[in-house]
C-alpha positions as a Python dict, from the first residue, in 0.01 Angstrom:
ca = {
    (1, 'X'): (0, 0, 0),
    (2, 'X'): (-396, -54, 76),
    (3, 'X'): (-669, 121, -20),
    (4, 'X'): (-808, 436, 253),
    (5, 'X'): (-1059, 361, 439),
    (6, 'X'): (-1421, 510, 387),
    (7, 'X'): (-1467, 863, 475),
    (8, 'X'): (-1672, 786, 769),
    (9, 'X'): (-1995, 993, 839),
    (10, 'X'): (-1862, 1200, 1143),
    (11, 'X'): (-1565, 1340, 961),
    (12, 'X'): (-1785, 1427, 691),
    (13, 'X'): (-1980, 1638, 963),
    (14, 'X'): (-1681, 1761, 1105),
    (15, 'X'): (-1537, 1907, 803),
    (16, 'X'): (-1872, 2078, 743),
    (17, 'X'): (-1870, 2227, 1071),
    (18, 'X'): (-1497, 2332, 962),
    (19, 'X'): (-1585, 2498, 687),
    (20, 'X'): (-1918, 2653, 813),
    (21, 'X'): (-1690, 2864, 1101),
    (22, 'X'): (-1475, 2963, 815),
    (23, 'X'): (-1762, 3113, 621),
    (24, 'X'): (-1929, 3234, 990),
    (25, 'X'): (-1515, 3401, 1088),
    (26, 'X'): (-1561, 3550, 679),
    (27, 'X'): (-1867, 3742, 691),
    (28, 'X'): (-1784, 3878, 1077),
    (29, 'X'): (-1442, 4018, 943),
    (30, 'X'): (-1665, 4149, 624),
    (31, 'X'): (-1886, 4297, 849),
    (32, 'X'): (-1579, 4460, 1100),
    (33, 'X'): (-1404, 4607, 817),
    (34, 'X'): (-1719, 4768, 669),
    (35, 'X'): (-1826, 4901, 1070),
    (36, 'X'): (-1490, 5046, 1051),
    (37, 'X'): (-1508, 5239, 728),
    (38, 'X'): (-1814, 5374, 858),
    (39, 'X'): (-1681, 5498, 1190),
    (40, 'X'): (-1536, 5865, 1206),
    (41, 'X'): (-1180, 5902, 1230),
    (42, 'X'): (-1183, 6260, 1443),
    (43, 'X'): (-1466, 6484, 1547),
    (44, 'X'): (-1548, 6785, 1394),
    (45, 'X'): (-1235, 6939, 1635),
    (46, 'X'): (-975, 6704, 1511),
    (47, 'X'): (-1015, 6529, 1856),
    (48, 'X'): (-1025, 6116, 1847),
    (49, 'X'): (-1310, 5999, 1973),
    (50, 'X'): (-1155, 5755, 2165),
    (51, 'X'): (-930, 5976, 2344),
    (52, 'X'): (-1188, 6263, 2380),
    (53, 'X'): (-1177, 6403, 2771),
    (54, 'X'): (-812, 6176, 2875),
    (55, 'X'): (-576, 6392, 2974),
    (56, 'X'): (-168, 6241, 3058),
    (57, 'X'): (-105, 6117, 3353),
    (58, 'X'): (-360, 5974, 3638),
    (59, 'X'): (-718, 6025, 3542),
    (60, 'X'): (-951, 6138, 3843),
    (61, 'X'): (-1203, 5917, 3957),
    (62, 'X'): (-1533, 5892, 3791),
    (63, 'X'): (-1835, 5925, 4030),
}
């Protein structure tokens, strides 16, 4: 069994630019998960914002 060869200087760079979109996909979920403890659940009415205005069934057209 032989030796590896040397770690050659582009998969050097390539596993730092692995490992830099790691850190980069880290601190956006961070950031997601902290927007989304911030965000109201309901209104003041117990309404979801999200669903505020939708009734069931087809919605009219917006003009």
């Amino acid at each position: 069994m032989g030796k590896p060869g040397p770690i050659t200087q582009a998969k050097r760079n390539r596993e730092r630019s692995r490992q830099e979109r790691k850190q980069e996909k880290q601190e956006k979920r961070s950031l997601r998960k902290e927007q989304k403890k911030e965000r109201p659940r309901l209104t003041d009415d117990g309404v979801d914002p999200d669903l505020a205005g939708i009734r069931p069934g087809p919605q009219p057209p917006q003009e």
